[in-house]
C-alpha positions in Angstrom: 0.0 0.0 0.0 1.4 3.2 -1.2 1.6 6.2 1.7 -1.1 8.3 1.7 -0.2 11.8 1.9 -2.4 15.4 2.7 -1.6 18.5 1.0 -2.6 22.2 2.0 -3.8 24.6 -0.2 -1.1 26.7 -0.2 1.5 23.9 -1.3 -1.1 23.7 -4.9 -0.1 27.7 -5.5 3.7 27.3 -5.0 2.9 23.9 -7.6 1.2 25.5 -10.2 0.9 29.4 -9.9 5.0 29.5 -9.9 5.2 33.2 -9.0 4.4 31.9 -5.5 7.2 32.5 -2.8 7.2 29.4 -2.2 8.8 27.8 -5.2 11.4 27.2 -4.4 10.7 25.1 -1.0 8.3 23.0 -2.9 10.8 22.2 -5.7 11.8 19.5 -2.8 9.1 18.6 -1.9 7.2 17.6 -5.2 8.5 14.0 -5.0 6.1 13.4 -2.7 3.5 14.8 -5.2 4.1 12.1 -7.4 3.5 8.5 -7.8 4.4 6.0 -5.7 2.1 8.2 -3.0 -1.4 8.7 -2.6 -2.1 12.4 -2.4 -5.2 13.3 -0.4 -7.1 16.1 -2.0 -9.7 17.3 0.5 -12.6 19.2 -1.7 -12.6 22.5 0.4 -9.0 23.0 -0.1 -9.9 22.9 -4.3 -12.4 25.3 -3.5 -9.8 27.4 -1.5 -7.8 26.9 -4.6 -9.9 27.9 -7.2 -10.0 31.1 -6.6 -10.5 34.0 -8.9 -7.5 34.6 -9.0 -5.9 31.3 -9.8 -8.7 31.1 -12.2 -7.4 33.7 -14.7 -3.9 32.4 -14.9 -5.1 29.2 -17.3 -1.4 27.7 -17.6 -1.2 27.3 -13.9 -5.1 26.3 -13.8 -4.3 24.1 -16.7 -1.5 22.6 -14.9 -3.6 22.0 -11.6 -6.6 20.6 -13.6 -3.8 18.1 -15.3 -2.4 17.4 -11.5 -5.5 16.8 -10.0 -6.3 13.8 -13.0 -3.8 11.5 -12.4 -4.3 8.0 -11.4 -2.6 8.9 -7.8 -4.9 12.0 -6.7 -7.8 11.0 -4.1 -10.5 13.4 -3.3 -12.1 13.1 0.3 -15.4 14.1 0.7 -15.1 16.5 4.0 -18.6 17.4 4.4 -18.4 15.3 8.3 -15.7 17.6 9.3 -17.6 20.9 8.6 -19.6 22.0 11.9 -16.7 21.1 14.1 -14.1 22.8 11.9 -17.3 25.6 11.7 -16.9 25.7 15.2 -13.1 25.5 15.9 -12.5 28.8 13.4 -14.7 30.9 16.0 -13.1 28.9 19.0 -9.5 29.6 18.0 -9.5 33.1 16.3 -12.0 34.5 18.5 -11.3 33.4 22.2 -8.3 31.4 21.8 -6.3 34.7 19.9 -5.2 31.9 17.7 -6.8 32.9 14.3 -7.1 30.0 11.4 -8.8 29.8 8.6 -11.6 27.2 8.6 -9.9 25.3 5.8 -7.2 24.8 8.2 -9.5 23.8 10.7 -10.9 21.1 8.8 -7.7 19.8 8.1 -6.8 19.9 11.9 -9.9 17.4 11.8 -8.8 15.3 8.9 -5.7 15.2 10.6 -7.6 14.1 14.2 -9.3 11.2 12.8 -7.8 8.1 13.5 -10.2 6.1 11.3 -8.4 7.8 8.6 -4.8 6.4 7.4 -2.5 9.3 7.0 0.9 8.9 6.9 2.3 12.9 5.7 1.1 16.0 5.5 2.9 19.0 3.1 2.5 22.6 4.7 4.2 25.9 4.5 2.5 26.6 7.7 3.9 24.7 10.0 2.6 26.1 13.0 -0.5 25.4 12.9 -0.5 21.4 12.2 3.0 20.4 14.6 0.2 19.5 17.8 -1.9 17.2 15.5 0.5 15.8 13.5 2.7 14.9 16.2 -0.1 13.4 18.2 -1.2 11.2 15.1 2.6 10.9 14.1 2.4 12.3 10.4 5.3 13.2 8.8 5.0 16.7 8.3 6.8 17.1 4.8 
């Protein structure tokens, strides 16, 4: 069984946008992009990624759209993670003073399902995802 690996939105701009600080970083990172591994493609984080923006540049939307066919790409429906992750943006940002967006949120709860195989996550943010992924022990990448 191949590893089955999570990907934040921010890690498909450095991909395909290329004018994306980020580059760079991910230029090391895209082997785990790629075939042997699963990549887990939560839909909200497409949504998050589809923005206007991203829209109007169609070789990086061309490119993504290319990506997000291959045989290795897995989409997870996240619809069971919505309220809490709903919940946890006011929680955190609000009365916590730790602001996230509720994308990340819901990842936090992909991430905190242990019916879920995960074995790596790819992130330029760190931060926010060390507590969970250390408690499930995935490789943050």
């Amino acid at each position: 069984m191949s590893q089955r690996i999570l990907v934040d939105t921010g890690v498909w701009y450095a991909m395909f946008a290329k004018r994306d600080q980020h580059a760079s970083a991910l230029a090391q990172k895209s082997e785990f992009l790629d075939s042997p591994y699963r990549v887990i493609v939560p839909w909200p984080t497409v949504y998050e990624a589809l923005r206007t923006q991203f829209v109007k540049k169609p070789l990086a939307l061309g490119r993504f759209e290319n990506y997000l066919k291959k045989t290795n790409v897995e989409f997870l429906e996240a619809e069971c993670y919505r309220d809490e992750a709903f919940n946890e943006t006011f929680e955190l940002s609000l009365r916590q003073n730790r602001p996230m967006s509720m994308v990340d949120c819901l990842l936090r709860r992909i991430m905190s399902d242990a019916e879920l195989s995960l074995d790596g996550f790819i992130t330029f943010n760190a931060n926010d995802f060390r507590d969970v992924c250390s408690a499930r022990k995935i490789s943050m990448l």
